[in-house]
Each structure stands twice: as structure tokens, then as C-alpha cells.
SERO-4910 file (N, C-alpha, C, O; in steps of 0.05 Angstrom, whole numbers):
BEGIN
 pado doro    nc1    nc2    nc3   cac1   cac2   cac3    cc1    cc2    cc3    oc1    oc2    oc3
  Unk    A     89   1375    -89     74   1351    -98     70   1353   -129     60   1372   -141
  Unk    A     79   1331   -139     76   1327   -170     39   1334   -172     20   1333   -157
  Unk    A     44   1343   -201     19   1358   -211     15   1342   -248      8   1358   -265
  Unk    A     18   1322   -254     17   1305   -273     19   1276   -263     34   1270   -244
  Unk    A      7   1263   -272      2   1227   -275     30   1217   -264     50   1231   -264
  Unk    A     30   1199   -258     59   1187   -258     70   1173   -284     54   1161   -298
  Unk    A     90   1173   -289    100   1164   -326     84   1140   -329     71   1138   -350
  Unk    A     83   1123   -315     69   1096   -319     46   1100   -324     40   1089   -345
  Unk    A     25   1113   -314     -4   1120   -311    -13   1142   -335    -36   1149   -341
  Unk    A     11   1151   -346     -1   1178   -366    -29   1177   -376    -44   1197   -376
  Unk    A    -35   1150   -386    -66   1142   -391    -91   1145   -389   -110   1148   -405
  Unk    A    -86   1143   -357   -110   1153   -345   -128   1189   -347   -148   1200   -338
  Unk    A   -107   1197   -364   -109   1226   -372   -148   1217   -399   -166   1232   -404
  Unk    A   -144   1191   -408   -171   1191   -422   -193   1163   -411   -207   1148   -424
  Unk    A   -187   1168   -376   -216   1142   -372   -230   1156   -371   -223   1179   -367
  Unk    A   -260   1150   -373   -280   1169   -364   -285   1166   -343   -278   1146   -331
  Unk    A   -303   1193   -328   -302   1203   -310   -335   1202   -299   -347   1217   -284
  Unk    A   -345   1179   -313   -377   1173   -296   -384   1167   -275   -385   1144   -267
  Unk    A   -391   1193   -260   -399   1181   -229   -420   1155   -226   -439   1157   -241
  Unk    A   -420   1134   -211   -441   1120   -204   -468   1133   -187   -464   1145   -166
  Unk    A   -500   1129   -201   -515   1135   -195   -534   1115   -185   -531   1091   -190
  Unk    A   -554   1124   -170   -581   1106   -164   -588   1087   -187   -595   1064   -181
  Unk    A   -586   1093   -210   -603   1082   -221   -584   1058   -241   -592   1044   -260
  Unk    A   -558   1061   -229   -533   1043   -238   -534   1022   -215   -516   1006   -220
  Unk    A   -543   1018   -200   -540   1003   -179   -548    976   -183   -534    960   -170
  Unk    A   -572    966   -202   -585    942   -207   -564    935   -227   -549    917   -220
  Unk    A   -561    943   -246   -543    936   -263   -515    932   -251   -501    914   -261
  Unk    A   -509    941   -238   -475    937   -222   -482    916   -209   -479    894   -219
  Unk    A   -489    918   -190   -496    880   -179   -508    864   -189   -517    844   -177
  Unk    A   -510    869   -215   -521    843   -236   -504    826   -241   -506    801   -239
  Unk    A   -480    843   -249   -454    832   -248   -443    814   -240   -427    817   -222
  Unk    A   -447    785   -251   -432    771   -235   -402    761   -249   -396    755   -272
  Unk    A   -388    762   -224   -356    759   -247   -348    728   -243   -351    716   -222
  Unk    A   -336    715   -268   -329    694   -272   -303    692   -255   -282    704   -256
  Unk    A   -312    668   -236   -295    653   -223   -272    648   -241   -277    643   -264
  Unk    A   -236    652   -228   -222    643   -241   -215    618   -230   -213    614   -205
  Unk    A   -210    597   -254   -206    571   -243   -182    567   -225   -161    579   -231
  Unk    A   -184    550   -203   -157    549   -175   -133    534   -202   -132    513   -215
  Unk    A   -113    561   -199    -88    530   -213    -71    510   -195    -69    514   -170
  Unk    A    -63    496   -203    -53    472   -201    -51    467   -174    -60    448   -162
  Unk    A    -32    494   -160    -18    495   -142    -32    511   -112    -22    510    -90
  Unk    A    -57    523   -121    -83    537   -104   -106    521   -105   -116    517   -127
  Unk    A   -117    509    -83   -144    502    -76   -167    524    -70   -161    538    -51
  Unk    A   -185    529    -79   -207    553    -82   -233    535    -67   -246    522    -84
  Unk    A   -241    533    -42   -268    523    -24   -288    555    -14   -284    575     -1
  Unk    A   -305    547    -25   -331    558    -18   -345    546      6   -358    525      3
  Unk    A   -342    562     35   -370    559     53   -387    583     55   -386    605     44
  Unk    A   -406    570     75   -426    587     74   -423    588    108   -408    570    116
  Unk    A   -435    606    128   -430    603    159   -449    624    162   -462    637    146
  Unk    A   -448    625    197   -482    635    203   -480    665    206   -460    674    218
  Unk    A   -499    683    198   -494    706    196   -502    716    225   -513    698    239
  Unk    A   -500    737    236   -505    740    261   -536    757    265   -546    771    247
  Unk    A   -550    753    291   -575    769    291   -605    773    265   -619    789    252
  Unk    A   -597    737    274   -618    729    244   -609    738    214   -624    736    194
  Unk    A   -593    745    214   -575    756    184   -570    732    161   -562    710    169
  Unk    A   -574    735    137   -576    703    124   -547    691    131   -533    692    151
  Unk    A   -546    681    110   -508    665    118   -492    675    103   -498    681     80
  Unk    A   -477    677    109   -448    695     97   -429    671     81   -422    649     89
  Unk    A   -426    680     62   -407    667     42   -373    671     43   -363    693     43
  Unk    A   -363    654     45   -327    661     48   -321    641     25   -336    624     17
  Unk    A   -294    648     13   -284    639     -5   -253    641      4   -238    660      8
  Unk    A   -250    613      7   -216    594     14   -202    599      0   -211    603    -22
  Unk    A   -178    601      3   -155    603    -17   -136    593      3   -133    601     26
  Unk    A   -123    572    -10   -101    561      6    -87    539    -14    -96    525    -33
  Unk    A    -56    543      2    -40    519    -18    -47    499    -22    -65    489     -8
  Unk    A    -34    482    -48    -50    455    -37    -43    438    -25    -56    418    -17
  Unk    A     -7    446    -17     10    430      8      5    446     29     28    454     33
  Unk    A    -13    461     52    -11    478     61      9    471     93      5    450    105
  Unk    A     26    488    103     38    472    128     21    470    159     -1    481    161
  Unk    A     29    460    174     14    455    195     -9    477    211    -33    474    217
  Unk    A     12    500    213      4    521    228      7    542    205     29    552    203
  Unk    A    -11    550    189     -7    574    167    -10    600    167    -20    601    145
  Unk    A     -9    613    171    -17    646    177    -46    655    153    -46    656    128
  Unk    A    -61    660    167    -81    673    144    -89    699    145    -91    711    166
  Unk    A    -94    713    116   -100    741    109   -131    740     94   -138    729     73
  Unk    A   -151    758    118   -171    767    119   -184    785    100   -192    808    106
  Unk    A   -186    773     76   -195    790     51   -216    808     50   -237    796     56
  Unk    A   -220    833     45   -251    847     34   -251    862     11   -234    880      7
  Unk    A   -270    856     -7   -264    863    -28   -275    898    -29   -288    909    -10
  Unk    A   -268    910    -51   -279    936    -57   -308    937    -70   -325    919    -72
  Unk    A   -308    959    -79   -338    968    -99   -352    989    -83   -376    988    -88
  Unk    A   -344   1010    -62   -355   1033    -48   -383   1020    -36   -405   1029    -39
  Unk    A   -375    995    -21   -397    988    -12   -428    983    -27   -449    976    -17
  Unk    A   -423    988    -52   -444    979    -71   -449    956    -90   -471    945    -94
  Unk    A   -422    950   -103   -409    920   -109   -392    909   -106   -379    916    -85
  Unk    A   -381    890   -120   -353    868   -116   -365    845   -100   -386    843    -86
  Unk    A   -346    830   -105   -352    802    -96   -327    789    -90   -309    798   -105
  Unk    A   -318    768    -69   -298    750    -70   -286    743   -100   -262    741   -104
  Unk    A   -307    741   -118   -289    728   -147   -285    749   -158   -271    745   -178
  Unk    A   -291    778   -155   -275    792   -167   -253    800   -164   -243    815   -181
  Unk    A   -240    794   -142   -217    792   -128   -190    762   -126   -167    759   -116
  Unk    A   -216    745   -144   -193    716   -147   -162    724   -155   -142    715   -144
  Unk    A   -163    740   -174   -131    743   -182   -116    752   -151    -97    739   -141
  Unk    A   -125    773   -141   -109    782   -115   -102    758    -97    -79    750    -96
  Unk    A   -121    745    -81   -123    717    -62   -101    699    -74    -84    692    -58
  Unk    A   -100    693    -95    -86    669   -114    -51    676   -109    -33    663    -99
  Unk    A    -51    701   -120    -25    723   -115    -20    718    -91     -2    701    -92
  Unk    A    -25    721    -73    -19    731    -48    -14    697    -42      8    694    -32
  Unk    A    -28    670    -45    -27    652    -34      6    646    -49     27    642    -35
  Unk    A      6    646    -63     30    645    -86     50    654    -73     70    639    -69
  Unk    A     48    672    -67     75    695    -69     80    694    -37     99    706    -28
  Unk    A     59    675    -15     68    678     16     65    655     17     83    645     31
  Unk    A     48    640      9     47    605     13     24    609     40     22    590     55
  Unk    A     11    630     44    -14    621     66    -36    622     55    -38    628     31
  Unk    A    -58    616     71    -83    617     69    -94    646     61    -81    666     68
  Unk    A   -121    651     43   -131    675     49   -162    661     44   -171    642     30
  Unk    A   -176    684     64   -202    681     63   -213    704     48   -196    722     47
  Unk    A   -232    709     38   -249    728     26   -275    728     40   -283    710     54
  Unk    A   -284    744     36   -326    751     53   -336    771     27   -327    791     16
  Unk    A   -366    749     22   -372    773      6   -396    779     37   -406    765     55
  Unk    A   -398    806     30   -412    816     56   -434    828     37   -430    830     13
  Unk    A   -465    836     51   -483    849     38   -487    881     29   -491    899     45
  Unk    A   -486    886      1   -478    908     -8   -502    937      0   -526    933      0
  Unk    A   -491    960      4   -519    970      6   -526    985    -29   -510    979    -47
  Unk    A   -546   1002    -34   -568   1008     -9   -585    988     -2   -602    993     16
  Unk    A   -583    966    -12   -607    945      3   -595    942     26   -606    958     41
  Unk    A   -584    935     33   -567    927     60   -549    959     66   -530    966     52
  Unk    A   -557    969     83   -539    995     89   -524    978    117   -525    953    120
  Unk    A   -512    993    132   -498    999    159   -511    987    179   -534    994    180
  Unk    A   -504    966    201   -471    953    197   -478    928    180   -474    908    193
  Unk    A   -486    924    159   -498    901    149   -466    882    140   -460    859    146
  Unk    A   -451    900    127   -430    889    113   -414    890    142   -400    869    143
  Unk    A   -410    904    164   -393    901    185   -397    872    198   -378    858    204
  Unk    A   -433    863    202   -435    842    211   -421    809    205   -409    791    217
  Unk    A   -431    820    173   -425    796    161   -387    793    164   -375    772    167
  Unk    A   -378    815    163   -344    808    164   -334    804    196   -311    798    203
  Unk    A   -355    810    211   -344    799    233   -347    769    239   -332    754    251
  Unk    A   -378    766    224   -380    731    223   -362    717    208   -355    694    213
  Unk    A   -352    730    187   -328    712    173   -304    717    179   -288    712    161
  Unk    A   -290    730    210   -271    733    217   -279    714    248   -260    699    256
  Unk    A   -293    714    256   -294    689    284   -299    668    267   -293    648    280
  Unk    A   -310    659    231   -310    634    231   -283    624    224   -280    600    223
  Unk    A   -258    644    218   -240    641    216   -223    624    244   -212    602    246
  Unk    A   -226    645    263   -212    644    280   -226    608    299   -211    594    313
  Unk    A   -252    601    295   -265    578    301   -255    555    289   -257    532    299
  Unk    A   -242    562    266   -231    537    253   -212    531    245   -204    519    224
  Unk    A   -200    542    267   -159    545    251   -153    515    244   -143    505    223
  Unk    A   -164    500    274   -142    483    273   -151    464    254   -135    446    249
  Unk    A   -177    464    240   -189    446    222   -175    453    196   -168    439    177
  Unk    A   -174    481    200   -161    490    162   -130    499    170   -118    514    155
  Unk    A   -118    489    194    -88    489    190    -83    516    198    -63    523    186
  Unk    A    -92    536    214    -98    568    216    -72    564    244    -73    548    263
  Unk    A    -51    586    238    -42    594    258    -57    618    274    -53    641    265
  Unk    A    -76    616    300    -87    640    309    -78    661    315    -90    682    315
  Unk    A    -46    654    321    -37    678    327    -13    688    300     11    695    299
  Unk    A    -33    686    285    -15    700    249    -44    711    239    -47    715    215
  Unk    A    -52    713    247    -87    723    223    -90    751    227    -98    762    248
  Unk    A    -79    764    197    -80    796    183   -108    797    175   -120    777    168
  Unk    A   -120    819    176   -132    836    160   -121    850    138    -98    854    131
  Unk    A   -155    861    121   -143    873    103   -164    879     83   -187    871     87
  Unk    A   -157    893     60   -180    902     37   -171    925     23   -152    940     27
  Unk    A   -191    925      0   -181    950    -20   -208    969    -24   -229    963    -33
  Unk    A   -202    987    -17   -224   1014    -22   -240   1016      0   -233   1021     23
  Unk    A   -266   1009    -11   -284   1001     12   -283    992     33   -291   1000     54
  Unk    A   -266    961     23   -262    940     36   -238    950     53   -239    946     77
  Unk    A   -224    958     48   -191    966     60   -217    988     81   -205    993    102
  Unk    A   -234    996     82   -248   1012     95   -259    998    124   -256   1003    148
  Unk    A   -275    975    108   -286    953    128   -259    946    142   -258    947    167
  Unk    A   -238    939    129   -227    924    156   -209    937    181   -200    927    201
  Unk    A   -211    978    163   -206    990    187   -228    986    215   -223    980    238
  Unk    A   -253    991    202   -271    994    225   -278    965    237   -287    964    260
  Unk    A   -274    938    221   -271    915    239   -243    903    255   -243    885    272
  Unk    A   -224    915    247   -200    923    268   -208    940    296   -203    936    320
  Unk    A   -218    954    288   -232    975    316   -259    960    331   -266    967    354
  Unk    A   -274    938    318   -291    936    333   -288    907    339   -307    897    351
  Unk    A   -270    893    334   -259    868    337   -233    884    361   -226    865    375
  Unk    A   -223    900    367   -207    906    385   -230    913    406   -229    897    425
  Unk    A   -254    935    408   -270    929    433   -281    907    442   -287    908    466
  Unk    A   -289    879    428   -308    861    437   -278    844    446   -280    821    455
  Unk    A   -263    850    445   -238    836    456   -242    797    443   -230    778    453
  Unk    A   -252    796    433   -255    760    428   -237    752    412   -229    729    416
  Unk    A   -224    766    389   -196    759    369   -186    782    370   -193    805    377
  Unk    A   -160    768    360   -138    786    367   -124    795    337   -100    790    339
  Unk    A   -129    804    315   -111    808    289    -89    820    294    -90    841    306
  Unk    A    -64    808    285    -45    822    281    -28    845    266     -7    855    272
  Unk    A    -54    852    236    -39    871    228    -63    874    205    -78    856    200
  Unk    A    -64    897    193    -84    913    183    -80    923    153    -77    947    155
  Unk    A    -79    915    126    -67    922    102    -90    938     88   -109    929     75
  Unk    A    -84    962     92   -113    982     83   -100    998     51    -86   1018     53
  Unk    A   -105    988     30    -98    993      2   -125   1015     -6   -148   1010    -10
  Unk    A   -112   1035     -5   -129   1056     -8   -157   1069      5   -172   1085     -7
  Unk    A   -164   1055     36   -185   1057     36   -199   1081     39   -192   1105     39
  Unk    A   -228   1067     44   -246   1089     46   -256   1089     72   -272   1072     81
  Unk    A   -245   1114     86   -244   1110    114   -265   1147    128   -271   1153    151
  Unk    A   -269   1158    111   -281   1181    123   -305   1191    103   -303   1196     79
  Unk    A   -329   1191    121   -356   1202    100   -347   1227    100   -359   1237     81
  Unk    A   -330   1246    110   -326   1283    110   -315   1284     85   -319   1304     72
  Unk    A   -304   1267     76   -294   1275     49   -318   1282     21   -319   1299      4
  Unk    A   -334   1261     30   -354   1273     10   -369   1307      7   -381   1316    -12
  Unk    A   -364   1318     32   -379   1334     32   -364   1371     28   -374   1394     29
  Unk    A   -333   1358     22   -310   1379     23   -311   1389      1   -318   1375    -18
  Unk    A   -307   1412     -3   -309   1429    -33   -273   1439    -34   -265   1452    -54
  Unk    A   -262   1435    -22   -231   1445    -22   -224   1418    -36   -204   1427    -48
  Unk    A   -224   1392    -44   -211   1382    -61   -205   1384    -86   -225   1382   -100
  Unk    A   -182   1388   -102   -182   1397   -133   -177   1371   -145   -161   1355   -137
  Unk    A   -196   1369   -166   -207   1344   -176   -201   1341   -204   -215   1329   -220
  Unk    A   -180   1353   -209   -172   1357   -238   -155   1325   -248   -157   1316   -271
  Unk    A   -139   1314   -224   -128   1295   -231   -145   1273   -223   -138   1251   -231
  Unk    A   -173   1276   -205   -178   1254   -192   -183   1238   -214   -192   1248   -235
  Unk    A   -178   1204   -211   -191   1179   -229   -195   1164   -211   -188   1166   -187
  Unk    A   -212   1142   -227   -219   1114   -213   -247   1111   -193   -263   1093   -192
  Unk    A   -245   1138   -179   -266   1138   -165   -271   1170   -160   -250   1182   -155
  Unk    A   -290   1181   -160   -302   1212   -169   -320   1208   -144   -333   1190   -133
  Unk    A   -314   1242   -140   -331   1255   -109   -359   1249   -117   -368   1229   -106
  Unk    A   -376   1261   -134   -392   1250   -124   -406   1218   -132   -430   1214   -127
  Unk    A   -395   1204   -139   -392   1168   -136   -390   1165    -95   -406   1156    -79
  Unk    A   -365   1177    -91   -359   1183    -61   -385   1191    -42   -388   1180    -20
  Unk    A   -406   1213    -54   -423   1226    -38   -451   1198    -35   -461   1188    -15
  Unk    A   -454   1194    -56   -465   1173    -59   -473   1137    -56   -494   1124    -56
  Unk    A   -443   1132    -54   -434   1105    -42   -443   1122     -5   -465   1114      4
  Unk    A   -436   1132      4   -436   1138     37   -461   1145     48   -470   1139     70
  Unk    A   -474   1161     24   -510   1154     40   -525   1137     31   -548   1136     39
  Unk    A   -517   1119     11   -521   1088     23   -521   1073     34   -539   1058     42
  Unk    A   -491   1074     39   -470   1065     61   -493   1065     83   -507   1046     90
  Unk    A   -493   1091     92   -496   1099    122   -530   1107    119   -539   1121    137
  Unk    A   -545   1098    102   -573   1110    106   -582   1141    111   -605   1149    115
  Unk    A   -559   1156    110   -559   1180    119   -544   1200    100   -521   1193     94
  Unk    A   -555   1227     89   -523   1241     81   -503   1238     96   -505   1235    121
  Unk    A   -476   1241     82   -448   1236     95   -444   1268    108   -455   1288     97
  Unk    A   -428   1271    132   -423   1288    130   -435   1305    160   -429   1327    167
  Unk    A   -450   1287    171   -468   1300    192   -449   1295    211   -427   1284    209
  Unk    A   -464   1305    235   -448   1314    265   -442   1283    272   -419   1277    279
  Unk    A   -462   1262    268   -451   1233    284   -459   1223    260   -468   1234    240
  Unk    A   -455   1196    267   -445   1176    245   -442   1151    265   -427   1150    284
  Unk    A   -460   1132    257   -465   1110    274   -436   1093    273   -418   1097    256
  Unk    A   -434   1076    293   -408   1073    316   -399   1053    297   -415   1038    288
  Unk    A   -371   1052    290   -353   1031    273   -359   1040    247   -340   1041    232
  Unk    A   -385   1048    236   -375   1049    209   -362   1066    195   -355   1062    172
  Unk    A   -359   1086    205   -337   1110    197   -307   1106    202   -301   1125    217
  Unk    A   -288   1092    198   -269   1088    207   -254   1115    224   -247   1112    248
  Unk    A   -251   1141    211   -228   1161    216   -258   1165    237   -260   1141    244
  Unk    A   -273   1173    247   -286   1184    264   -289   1172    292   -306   1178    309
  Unk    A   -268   1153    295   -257   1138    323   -240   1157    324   -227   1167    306
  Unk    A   -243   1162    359   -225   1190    364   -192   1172    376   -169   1178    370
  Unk    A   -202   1155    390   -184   1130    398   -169   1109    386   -176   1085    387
  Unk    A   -156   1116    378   -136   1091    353   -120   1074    370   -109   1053    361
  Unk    A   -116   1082    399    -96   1063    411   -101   1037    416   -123   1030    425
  Unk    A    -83   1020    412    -95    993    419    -96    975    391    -95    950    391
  Unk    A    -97    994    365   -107    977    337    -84    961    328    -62    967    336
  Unk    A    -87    935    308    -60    918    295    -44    946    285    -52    969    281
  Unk    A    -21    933    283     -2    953    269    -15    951    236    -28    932    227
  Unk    A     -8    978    222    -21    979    189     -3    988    173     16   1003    178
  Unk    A    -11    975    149      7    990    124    -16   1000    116    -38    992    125
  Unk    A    -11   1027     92    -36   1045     83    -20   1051     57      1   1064     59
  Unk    A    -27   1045     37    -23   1055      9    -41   1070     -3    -65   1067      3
  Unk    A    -33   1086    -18    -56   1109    -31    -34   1124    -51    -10   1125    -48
  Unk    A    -49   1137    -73    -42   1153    -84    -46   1179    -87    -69   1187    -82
  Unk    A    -20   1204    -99    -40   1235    -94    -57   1241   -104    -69   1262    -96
  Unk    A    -65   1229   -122    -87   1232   -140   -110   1225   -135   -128   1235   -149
  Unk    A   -120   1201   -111   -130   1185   -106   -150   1203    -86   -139   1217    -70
  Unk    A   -175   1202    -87   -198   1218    -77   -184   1219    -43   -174   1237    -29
  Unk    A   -189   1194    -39   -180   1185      2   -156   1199      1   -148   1201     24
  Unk    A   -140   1211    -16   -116   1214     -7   -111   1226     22    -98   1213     37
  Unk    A   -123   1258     31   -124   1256     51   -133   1244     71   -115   1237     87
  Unk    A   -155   1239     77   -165   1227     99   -141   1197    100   -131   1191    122
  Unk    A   -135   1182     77   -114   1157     79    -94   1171    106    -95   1165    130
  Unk    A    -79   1188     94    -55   1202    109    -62   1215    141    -48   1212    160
  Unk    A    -80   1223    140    -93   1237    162    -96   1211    183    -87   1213    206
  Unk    A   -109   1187    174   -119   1164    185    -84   1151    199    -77   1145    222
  Unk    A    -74   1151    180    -40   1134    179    -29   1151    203    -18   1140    222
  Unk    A    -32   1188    202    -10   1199    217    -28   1189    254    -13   1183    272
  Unk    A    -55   1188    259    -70   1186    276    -57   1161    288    -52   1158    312
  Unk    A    -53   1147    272    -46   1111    280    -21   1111    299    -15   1096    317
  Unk    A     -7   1136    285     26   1132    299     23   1150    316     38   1144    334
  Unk    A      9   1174    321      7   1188    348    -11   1169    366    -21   1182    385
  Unk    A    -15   1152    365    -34   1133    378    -14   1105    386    -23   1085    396
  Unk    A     11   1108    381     29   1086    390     19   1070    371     16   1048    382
  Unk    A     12   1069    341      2   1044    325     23   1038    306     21   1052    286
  Unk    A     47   1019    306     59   1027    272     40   1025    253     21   1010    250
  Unk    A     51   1048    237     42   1051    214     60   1059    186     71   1081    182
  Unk    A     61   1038    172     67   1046    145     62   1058    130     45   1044    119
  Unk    A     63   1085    114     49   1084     92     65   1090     68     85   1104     71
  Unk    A     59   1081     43     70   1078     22     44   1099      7     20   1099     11
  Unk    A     62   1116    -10     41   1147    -19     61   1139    -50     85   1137    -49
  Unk    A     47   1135    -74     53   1138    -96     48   1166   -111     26   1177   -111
  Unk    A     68   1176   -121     68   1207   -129     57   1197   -162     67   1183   -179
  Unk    A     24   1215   -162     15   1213   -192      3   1192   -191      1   1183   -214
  Unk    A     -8   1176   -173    -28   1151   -181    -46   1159   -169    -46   1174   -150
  Unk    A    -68   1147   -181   -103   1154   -174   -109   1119   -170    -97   1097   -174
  Unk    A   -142   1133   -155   -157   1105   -143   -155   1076   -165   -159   1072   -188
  Unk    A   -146   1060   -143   -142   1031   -166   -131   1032   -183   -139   1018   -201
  Unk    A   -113   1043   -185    -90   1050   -207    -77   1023   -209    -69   1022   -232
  Unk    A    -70   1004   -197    -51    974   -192    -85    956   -211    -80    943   -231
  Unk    A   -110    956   -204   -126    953   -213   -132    961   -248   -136    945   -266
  Unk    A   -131    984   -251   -142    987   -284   -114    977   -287   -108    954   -290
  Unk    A    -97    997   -287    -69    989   -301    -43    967   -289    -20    974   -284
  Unk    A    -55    940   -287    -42    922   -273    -11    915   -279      7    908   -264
  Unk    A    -11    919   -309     14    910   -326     30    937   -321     53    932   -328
  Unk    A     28    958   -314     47    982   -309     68    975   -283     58    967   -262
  Unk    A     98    980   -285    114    976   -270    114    980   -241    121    966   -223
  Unk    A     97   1016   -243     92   1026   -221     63   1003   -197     64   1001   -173
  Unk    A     43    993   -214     28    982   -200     37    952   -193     25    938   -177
  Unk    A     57    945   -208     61    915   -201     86    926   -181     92    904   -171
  Unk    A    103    946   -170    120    956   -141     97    957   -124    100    944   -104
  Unk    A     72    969   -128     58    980   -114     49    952    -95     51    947    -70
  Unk    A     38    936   -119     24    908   -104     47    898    -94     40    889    -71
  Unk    A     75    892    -97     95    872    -84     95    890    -61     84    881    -41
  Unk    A    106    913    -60    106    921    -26     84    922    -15     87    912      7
  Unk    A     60    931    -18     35    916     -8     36    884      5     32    884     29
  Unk    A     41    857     -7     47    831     -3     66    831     12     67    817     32
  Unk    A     87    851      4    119    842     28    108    841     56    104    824     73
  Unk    A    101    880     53     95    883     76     73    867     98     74    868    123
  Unk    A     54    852     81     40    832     89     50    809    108     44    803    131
  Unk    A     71    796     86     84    780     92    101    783    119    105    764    134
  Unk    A    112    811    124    142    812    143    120    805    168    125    786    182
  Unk    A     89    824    174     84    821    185     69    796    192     61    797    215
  Unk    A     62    770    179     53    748    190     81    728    193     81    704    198
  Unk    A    104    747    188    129    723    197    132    709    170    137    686    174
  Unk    A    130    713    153    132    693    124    148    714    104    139    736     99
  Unk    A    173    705     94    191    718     74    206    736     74    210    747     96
  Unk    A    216    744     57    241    774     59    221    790     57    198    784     52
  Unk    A    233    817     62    229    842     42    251    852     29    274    857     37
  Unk    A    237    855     -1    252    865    -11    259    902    -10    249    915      9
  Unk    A    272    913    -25    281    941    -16    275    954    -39    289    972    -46
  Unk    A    251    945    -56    233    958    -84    220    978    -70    205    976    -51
  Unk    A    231   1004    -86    206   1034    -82    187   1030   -100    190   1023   -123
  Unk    A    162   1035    -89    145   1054   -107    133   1078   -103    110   1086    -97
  Unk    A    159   1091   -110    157   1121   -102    168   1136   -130    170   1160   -129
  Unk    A    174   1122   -152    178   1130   -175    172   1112   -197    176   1118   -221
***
């Protein structure tokens, strides 16, 4: 295994390396990020729908063509921020992309961040904006039987464990699962065998910290309340088929791989695309680098083959 950056990324050799603390938390969700305006060719609708178990209302954010065709396939957005921030608009560029580049729908959820909202607060809310999905195909043109999941970090986290708990309540059916780096195991926080010399983007203990928020609990203990740990489902059989991208550098790296090899001894396809020398959000800080704009198209392809919409092309990003 390469032991230096990847040539594209050399950079990241000077981001800093500030873990997120308690007392960063007000200030990080202060944050609100400017909406990018829908162009010409993307319509951008904001609802609001009912949160479940007296829960307020959950916000989703539309993205769809503006010729959209009858029956469209839609991709089930969640955004990142280790369960502490992000929002649907911080993610406009991705939704827009993706509507672009497949011609379907995508939905976004902003779900409630913790520590105010710990566990399953953000599970609830993405389950309510995945049945209000599936409730209104035929009003927003929704093919039911094309609707992906999906997310980055966190979020690529959530939609492991709402793939798993949307597969027990049996009521929708997703077809496929696009987990871009997630964050799928609290054990990682608590491992001292990781060498952290190359980690970026996201730092152990940022990791230790996002998860006993997360979970109201230190990470790391014997149980861990049901769905929100993704890798701690002993049972994978049964889940959408997944792609899993990650880099070696990238904190999840194991647990990513560990999660991916589980999927396929479990009869699940699984993709995974492993970039040699990229760290967390690496397609994120460094968007204009060759390596992260391969990274995001086979991410999208692979999106795409699986809701039935476009080629794939035969681009590595493996160098």
C-alpha cells in the first residue's frame, strides 16, 4: 500500500489537522450555506412533510429536470458533517451534477443534527423523507421501482443503516445503495492501531466525538442501539446491491472495506472503488484535481448503471 498522497492530492500534506470540539458545535451549525441558484436546465423545490412520532417536519429539497420524463428514477440524497452539520444546500453542487449528468430526480433530507438531536433522530427523519418519496412518485413523475439511496460520510452512513431498516419494516423497496466514504462503525473511534500520519479531512478524535453525540453514549461499548451503527448488523443478507468508495488514507478506510467484503459474503453486490493516497473528502476539498473528478464520475456511473440510465464508462480511479 502506497505510503504518500496520491500525485493529485500532494497538498493535503499542509491542511490543518483541527479536531472538531464541543464547544465548535454552535458555531458549525450557525452556518448557513448559500443556496446555489437552480440553472436553467434544474428545477430546485423545497417541501416540508410530517416527521414521525411527534417529530417536527422534515425538510427535503427537489432536484429534478425541468423536462423531467414520465417515469424517472430517483436518488435518495444525505448529506455529510459526522452527524453534527451539513445541510441539503451544502450539497447543491452534487444533486445538480448528478441531475445533469443522469437526467433524474434527486431528493435531499436535511435530518436533525446531534448533540441536540442524538440517535435515531436523523434515522427518523430519513425514513420520513424516503416514504414521502416513495408516496409521491406518481405526482413527481417517480419510477418506484428505480429509487437509489445514498450519501457521503455520515450521510453515506445513514443510508447504510436506512437500507437495513427500510429492508426490516419491509414497506419500500431501494434498489441500490451509493455509500461515498461512509461512516459506518463507532469501533473505529476507540482503536489505537490506526497510523494517523496520513489521515486528512476528518481526524480520530473529530471521529470519537461526532459518535458520542451521535449515539448519546461513548462509542465503542458492548451494544449500540439497533440501526444506528451500520457495520454492527451481523446480517447483511437481503440489503440493495452497493458501491463503496473510500480512500487509504481516509479514517473509515477499514471499517469501509470490512463493511463492502461483509456485503458480498452476504450474497450483496458490492462494488468498491479504493483510491490509493486519498483521504476523507478528498473529491470535496480538492474538487478540480483529476483524481477527484474520476472519483465522482464512477461514483455517478455506477449510480446510473444501477437505476437503468446511461453507459459506463471504463475511467479508473485507481491512479
Amino acid at each position: 500500500m502506497t505510503r504518500q498522497f496520491h500525485p493529485d492530492l500532494v497538498a493535503a500534506a499542509d491542511l490543518p489537522r483541527e479536531p472538531v470540539r464541543a464547544k465548535d458545535i454552535p458555531a458549525i451549525q450557525a452556518v448557513l450555506p448559500i443556496p446555489h441558484p437552480a440553472p436553467a436546465d434544474v428545477e430546485i423545490v423545497d417541501f416540508n412533510v410530517d416527521g414521525v412520532h411527534g417529530a417536527p417536519p422534515v425538510r427535503l429539497r427537489v432536484y429534478r429536470p425541468v423536462t423531467p420524463g414520465r417515469q424517472t428514477p430517483a436518488f435518495y440524497w444525505m448529506h455529510g458533517g459526522g452527524y453534527l452539520a451539513g445541510s441539503p444546500e451544502s450539497d447543491d453542487p452534487i444533486a445538480i451534477d448528478i441531475v445533469r449528468r443522469l437526467g433524474i430526480i434527486v431528493v435531499s433530507v436535511r435530518y436533525r443534527l446531534a448533540p441536540t438531536h442524538p440517535a435515531p433522530a436523523a434515522l427518523d427523519d430519513a425514513y420520513s423523507g424516503l416514504a414521502w418519496i416513495y408516496r409521491s412518485a406518481a405526482r413527481l413523475g417517480i419510477d418506484p421501482g428505480r429509487v437509489a439511496i445514498g450519501g457521503g460520510s455520515a450521510g453515506a452512513g445513514l443510508a447504510a443503516a436506512l437500507a437495513q431498516l427500510t429492508l426490516d419494516r419491509a414497506e419500500y423497496r431501494p434498489v441500490f445503495q451509493l455509500l461515498v466514504e461512509p461512516m459506518l462503525d463507532d469501533r473505529t473511534a476507540v482503536r489505537t492501531d490506526i497510523d494517523l500520519t496520513f489521515v486528512r479531512g476528518w481526524e480520530a478524535e473529530s471521529n470519537r466525538f461526532a459518535w458520542e453525540a451521535y449515539l448519546g453514549q461513548p462509542p465503542g461499548r458492548e451494544h449500540a442501539p439497533e440501526y444506528v451503527v451500520p457495520a454492527r448488523r451481523e446480517d447483511l443478507s437481503g440489503l440493495p446491491p452497493a458501491w463503496v468508495g473510500v480512500g487509504t488514507f481516509d479514517l473509515f478506510f477499514d471499517e469501509d472495506l470490512d463493511y463492502a467484503r461483509r456485503l458480498e459474503l452476504a450474497d450483496v453486490p458490492c462494488e468498491t472503488c479504493i483510491v490509493p493516497g486519498a483521504f476523507h473528502g478528498f473529491e470535496s476539498i480538492f474538487p478540480e484535481a483529476p483524481i477527484s473528478k474520476s472519483f465522482v464520475t464512477a461514483a455517478v456511473e455506477a449510480l446510473g448503471v444501477a437505476l437503468g440510465v446511461g453507459d459506463r464508462s471504463k475511467a479508473s480511479t485507481g491512479s
